[in-house]
N, CA, C and O of each residue as an XYZ file, in Angstrom:
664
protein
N      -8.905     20.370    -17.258
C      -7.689     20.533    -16.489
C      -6.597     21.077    -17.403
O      -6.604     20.637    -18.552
N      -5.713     21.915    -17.091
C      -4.777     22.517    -17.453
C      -3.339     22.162    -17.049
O      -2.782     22.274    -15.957
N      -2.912     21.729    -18.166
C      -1.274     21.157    -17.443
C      -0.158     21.609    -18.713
O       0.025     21.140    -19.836
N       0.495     22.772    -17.944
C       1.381     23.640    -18.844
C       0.666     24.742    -20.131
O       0.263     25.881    -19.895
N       0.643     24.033    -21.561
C      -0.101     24.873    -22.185
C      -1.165     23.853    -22.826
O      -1.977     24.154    -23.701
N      -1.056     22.955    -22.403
C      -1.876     22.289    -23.008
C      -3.103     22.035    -22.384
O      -2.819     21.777    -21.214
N      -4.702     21.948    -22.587
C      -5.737     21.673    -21.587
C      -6.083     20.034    -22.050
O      -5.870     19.520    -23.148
N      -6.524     19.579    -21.157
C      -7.165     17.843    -21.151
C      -8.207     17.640    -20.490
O      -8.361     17.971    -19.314
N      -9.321     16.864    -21.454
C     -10.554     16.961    -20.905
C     -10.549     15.607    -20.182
O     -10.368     14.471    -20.619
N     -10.812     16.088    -18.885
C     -10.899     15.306    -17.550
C     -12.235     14.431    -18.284
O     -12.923     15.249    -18.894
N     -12.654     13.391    -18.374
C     -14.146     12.411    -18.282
C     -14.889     12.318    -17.105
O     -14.423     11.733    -16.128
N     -16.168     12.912    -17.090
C     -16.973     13.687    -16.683
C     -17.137     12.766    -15.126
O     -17.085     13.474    -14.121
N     -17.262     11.781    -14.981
C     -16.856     10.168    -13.804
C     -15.721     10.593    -13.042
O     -15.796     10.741    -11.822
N     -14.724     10.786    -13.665
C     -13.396     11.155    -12.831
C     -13.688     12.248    -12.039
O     -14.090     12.157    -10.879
N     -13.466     13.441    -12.730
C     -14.033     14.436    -12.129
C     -14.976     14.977    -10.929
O     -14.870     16.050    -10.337
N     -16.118     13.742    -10.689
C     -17.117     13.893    -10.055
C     -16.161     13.118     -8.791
O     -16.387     13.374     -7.608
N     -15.157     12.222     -9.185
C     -14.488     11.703     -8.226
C     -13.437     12.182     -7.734
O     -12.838     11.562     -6.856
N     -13.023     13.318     -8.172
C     -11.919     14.162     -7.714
C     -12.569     15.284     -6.978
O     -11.930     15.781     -6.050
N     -13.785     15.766     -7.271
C     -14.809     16.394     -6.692
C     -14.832     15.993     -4.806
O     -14.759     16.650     -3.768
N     -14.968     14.639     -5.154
C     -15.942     14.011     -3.299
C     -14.717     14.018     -2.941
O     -14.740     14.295     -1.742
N     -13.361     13.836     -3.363
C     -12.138     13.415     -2.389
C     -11.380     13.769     -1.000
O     -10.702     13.219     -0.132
N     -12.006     15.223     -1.388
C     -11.812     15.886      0.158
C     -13.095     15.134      1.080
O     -12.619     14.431      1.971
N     -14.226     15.135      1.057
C     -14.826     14.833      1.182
C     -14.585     13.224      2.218
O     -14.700     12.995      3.422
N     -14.105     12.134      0.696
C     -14.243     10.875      1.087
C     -12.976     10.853      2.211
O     -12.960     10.085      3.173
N     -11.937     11.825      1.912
C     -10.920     11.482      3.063
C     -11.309     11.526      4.174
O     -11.340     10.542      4.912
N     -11.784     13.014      4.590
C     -12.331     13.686      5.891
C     -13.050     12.019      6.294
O     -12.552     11.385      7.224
N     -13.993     11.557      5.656
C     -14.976     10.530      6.050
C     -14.074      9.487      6.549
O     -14.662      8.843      7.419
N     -12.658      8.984      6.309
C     -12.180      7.776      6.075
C     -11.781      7.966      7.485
O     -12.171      7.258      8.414
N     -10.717      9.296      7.610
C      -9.962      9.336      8.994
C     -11.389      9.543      9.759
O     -11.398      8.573     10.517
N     -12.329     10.100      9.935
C     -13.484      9.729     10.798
C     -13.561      8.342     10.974
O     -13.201      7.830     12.034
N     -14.044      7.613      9.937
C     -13.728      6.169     10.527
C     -12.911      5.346     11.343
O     -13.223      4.539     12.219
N     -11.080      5.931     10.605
C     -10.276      5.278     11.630
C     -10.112      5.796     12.838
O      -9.277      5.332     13.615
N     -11.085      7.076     13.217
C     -10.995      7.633     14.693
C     -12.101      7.079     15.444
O     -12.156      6.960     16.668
N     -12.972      6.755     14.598
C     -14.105      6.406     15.771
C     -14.309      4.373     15.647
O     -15.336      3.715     15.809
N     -13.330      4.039     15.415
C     -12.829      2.608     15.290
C     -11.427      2.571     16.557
O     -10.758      1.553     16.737
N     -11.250      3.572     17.144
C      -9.975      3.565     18.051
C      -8.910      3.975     17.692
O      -8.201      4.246     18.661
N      -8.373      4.183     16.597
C      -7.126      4.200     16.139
C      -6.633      5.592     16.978
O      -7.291      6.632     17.012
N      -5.498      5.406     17.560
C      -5.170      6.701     18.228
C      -4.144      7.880     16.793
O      -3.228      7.559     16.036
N      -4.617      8.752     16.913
C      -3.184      9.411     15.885
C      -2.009      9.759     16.585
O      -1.056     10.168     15.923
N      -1.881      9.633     18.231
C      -1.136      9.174     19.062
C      -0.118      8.609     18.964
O       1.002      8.965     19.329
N      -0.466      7.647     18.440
C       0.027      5.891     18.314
C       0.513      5.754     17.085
O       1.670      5.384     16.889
N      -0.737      6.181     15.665
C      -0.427      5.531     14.519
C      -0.904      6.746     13.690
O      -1.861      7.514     13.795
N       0.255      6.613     12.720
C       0.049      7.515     11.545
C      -0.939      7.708     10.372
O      -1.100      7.049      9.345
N      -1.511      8.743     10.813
C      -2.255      8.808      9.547
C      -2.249      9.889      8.357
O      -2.368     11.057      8.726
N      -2.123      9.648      6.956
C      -1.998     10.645      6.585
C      -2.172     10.294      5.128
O      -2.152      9.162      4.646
N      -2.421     11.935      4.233
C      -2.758     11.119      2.647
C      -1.515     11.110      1.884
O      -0.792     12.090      1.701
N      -1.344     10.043      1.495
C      -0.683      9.349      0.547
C       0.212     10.503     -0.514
O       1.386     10.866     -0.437
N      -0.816     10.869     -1.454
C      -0.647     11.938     -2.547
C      -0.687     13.371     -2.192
O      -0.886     14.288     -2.988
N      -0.478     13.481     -0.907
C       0.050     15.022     -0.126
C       1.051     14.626      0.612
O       1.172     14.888      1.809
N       1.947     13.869     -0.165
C       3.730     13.686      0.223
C       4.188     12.888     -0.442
O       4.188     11.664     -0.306
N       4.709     13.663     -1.387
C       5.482     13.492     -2.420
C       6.607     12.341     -2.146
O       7.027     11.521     -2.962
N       6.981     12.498     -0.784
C       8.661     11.880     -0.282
C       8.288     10.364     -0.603
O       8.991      9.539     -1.186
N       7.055     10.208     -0.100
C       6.613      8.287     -0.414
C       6.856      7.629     -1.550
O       7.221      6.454     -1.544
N       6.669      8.351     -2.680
C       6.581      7.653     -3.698
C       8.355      8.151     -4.145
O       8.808      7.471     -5.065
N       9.052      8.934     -3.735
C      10.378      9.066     -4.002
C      10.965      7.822     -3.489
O      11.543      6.927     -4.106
N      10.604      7.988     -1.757
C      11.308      6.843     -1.248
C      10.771      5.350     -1.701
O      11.258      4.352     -1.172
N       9.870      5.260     -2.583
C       9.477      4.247     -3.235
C      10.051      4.033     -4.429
O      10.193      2.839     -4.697
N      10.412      4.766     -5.200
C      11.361      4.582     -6.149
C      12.836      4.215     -5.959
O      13.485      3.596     -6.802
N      13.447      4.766     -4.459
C      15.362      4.009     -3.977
C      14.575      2.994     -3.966
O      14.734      2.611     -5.125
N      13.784      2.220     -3.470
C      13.797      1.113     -2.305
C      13.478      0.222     -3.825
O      14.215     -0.764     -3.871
N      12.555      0.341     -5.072
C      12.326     -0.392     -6.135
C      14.001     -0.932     -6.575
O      14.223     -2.047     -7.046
N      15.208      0.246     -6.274
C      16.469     -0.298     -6.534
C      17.252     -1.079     -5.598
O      18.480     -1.148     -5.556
N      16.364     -1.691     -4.812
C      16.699     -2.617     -3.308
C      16.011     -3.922     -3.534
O      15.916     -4.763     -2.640
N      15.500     -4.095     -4.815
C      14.520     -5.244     -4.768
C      14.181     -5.777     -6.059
O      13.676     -5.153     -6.992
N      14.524     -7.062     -6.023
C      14.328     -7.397     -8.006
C      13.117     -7.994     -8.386
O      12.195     -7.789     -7.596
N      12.907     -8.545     -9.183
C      11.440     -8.377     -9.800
C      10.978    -10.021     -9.560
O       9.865    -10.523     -9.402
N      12.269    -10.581     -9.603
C      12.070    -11.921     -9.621
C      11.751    -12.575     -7.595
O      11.509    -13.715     -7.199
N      11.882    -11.459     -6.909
C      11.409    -11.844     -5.440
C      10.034    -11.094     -5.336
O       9.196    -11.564     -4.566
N       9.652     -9.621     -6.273
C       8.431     -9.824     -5.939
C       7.544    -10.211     -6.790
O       6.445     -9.657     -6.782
N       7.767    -11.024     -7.512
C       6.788    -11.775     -8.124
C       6.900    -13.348     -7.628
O       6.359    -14.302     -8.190
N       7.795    -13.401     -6.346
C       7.274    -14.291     -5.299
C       6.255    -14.106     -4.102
O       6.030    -14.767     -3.088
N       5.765    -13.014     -4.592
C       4.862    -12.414     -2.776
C       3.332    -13.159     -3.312
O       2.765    -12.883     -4.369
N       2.912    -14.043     -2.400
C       1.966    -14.991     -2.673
C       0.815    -14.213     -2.968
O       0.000    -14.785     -3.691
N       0.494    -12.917     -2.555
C      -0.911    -12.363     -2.508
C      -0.594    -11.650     -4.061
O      -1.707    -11.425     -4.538
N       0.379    -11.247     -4.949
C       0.270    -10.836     -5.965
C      -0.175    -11.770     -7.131
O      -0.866    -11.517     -8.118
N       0.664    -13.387     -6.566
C       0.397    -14.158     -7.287
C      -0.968    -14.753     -7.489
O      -1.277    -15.346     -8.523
N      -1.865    -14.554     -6.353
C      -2.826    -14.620     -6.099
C      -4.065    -13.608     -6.784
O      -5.228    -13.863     -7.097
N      -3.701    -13.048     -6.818
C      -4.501    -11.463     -7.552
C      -4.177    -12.080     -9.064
O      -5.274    -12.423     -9.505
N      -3.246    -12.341     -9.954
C      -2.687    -12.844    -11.062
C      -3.413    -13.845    -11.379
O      -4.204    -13.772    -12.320
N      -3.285    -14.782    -10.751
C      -4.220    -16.331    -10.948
C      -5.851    -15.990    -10.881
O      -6.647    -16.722    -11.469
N      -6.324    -14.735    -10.066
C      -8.103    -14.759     -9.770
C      -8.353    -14.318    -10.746
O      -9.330    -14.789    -11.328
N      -7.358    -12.869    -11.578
C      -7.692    -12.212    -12.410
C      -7.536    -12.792    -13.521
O      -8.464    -12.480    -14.268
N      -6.705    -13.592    -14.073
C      -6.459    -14.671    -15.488
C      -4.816    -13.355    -15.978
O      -4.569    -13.141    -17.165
N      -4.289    -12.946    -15.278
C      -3.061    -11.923    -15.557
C      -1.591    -12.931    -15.864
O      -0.877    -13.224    -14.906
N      -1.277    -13.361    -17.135
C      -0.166    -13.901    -17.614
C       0.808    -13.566    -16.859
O       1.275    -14.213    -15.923
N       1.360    -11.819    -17.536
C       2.125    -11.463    -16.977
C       2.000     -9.871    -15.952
O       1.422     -8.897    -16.434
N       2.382     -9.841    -15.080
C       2.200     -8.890    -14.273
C       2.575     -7.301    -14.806
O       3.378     -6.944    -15.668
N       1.852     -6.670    -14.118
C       2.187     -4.914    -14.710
C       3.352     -4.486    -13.493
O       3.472     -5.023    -12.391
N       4.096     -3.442    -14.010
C       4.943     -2.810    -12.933
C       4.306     -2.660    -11.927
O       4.612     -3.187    -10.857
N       3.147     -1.791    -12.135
C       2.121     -1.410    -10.868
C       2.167     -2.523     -9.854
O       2.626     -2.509     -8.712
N       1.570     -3.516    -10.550
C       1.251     -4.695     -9.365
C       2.082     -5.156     -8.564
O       1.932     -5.544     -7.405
N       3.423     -5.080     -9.538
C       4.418     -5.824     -8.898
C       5.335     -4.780     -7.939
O       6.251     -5.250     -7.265
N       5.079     -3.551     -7.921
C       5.742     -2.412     -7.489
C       4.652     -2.122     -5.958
O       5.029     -1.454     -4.995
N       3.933     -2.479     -6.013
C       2.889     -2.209     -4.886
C       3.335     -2.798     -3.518
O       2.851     -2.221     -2.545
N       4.089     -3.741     -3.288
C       4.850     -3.809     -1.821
C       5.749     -2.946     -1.846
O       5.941     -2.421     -0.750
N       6.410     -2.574     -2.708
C       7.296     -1.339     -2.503
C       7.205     -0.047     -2.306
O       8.004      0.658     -1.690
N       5.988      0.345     -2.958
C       5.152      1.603     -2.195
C       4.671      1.293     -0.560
O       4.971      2.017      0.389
N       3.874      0.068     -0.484
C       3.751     -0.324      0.946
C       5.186      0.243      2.089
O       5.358      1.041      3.010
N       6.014     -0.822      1.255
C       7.239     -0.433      2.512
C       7.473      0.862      2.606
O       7.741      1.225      3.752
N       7.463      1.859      1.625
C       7.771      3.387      1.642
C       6.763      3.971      2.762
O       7.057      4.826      3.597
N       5.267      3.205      2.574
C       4.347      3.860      3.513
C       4.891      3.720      4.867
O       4.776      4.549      5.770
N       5.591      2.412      4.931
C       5.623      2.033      6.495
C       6.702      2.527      6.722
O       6.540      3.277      7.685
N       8.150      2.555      6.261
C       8.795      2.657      6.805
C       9.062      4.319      6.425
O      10.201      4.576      6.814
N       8.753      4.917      6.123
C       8.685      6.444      6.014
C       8.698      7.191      7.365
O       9.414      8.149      7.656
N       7.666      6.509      8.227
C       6.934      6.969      9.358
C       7.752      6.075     10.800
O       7.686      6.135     12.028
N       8.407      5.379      9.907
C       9.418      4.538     11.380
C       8.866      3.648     11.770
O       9.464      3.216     12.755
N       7.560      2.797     11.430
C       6.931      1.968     12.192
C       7.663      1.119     12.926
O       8.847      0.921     12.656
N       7.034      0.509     13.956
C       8.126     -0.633     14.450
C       7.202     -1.758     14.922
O       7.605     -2.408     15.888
N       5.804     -2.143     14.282
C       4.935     -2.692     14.695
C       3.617     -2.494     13.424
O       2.879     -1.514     13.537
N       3.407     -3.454     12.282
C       2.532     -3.046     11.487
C       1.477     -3.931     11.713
O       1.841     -5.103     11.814
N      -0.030     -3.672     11.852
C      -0.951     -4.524     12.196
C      -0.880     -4.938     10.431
O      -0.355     -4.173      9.622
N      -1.450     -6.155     10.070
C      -2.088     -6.818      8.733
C      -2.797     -7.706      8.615
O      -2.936     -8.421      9.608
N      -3.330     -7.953      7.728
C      -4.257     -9.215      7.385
C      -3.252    -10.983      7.491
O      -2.486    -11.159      8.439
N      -3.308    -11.308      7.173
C      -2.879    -12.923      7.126
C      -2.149    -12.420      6.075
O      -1.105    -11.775      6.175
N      -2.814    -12.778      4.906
C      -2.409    -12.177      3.629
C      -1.574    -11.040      2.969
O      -1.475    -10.802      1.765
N      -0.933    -10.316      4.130
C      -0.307     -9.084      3.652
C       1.038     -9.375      4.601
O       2.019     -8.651      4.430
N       1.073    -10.266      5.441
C       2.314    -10.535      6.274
C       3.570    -11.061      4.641
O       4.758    -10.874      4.903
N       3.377    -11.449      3.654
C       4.679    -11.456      2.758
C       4.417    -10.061      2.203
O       5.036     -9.841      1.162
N       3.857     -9.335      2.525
C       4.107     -7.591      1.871
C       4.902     -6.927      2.994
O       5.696     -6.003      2.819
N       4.596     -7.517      4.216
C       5.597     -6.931      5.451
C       6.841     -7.551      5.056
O       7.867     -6.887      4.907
N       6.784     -8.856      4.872
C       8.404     -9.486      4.797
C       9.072     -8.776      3.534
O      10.267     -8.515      3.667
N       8.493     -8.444      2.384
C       9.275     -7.411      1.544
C       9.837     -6.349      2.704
O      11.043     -6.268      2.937
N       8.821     -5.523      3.424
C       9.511     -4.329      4.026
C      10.447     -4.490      4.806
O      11.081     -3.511      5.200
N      10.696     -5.520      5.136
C      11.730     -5.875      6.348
C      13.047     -6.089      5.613
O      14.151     -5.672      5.963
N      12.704     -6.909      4.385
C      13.657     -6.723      3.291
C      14.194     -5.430      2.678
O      15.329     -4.980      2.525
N      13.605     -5.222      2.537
C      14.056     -3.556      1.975
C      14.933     -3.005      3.191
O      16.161     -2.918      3.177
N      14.226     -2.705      4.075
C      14.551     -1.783      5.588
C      16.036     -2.851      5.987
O      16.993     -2.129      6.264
N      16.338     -4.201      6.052
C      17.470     -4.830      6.086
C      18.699     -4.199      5.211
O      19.745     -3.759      5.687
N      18.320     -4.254      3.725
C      19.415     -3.959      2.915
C      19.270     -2.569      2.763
O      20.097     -2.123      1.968
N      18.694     -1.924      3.127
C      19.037     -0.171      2.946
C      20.050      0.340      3.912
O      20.943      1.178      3.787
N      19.592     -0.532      5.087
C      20.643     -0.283      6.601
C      21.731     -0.446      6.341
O      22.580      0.395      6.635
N      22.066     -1.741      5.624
C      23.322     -2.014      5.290
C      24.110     -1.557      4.430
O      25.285     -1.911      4.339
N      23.420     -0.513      3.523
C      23.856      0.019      2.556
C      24.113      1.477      3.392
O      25.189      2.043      3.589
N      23.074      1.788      3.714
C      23.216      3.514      3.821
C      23.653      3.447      5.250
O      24.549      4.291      5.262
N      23.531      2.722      7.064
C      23.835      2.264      8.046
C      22.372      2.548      8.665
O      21.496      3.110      8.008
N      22.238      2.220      9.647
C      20.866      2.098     10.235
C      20.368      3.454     10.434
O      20.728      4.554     10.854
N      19.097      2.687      9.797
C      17.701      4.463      9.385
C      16.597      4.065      9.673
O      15.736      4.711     10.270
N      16.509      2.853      9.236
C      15.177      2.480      9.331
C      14.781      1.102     10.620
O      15.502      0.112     10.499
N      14.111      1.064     11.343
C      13.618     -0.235     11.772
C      12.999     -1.206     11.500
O      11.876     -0.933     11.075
N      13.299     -2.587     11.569
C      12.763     -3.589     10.691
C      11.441     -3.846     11.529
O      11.514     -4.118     12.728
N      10.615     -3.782     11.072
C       9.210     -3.551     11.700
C       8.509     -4.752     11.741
O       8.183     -5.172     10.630
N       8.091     -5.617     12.968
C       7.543     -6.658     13.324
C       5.844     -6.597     12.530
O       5.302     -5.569     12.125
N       5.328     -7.852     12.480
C       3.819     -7.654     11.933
C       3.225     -8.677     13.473
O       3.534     -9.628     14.191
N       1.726     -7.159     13.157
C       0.687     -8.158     14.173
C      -0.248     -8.110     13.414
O      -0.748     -7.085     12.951
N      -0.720     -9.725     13.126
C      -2.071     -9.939     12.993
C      -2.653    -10.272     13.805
O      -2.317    -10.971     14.762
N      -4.405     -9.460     13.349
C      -5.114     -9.547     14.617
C      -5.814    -10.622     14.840
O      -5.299    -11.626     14.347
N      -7.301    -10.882     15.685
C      -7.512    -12.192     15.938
C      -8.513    -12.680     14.424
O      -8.695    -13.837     14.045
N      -9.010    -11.490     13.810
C      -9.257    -11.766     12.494
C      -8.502    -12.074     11.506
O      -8.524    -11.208     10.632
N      -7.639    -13.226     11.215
C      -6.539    -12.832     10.309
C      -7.168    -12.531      8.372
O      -6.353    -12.245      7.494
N      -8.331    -12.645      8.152
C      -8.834    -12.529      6.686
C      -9.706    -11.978      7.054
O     -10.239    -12.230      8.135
N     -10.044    -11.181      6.351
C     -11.600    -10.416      6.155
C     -12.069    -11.246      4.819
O     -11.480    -11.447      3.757
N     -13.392    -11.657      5.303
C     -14.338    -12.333      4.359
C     -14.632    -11.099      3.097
O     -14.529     -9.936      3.485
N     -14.876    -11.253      2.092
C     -15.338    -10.915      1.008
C     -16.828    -10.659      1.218
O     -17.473    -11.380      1.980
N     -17.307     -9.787      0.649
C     -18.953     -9.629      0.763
C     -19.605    -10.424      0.191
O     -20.816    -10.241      0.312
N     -19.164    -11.658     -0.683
C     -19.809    -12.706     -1.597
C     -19.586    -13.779     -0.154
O     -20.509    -14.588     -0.251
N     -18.843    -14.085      0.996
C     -18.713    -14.809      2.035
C     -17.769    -16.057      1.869
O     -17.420    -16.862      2.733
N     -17.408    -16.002      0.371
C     -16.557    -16.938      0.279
C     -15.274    -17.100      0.119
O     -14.577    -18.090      0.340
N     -14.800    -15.297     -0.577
C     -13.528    -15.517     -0.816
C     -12.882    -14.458      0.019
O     -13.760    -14.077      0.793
N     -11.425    -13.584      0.313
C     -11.149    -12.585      1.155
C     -11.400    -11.910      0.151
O     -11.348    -12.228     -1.037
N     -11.961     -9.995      1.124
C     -11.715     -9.267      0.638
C     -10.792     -8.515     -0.689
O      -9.573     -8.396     -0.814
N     -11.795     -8.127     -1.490
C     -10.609     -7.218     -2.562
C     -10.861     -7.040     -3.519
O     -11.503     -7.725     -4.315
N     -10.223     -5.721     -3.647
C     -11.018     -5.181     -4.688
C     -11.068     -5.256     -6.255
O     -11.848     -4.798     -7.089
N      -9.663     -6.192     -6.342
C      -9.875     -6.468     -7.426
C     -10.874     -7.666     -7.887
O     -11.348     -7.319     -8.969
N     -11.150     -8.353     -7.680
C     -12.248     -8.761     -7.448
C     -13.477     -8.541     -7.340
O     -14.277     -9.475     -7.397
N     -13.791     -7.519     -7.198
C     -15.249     -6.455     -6.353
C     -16.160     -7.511     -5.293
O     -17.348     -7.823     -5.375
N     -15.406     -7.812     -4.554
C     -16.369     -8.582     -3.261
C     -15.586     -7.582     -2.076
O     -15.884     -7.688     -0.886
């Protein structure tokens, strides 16, 4: 790969995975179409072909301090399975990309797991104090969980995830 004048040798794994990606997407939105999802209804779209998400993920990181999300139970949770002292930006920045996903697109209704309803209550947080800052833009977006509220793990014992690999 070539970036400016300098070249960098991609590792030969990556590559093969940047290779299938068109690929694995095409496959994914097949899934969420032939699972019901209307594109009607609900947005779908890739992530890293819109730039604006991760912008609007960076205001909204200045809407939110470190010490509330390293109260969101499912991070703390990921922290404690993994043996993680202290948390990486990433981890702890990951409801805040969430809310950028959701509220980018206007949701006003986010389906989730059990477990991801305090990643909604960040977004509602965010989408609260941005309104009040900038005046109403965004809608504070209700959560539905469905009648599954956890997806089992493929080991059957613990939920889903991947950090974990079950």
């Amino acid at each position: 790969r070539k970036l400016g004048k300098k070249v960098y040798r991609v590792p030969e794994a990556i590559d093969e995975k940047i290779a299938k990606l068109k690929e694995n997407t095409r496959d994914l939105v097949l899934d969420y179409l032939s699972i019901g999802i209307d594109p009607g209804k609900s947005a779908i779209y890739v992530q890293s072909r819109v730039p604006e998400v991760c912008e609007l993920a960076l205001l909204f990181s200045m809407l939110v301090s470190v010490t509330r999300l390293q109260r969101v139970p499912t991070l703390k949770e990921i922290m404690r399975d993994l043996k993680i002292e202290t948390a990486s930006l990433g981890l702890l920045s990951y409801p805040v990309l969430q809310a950028a996903d959701i509220l980018m697109v206007r949701a006003n209704l986010v389906p989730v797991g059990k477990d991801q309803a305090s990643h909604l209550e960040v977004t509602r947080e965010i989408a609260r104090r941005f309104n009040e800052l900038y005046g109403e833009t965004f809608p504070i977006p209700d959560t539905l969980i469905g009648e599954v509220p956890t997806l089992p793990g493929i080991d059957g014992k613990t939920k889903m995830s991947k950090s974990v690999g079950n």
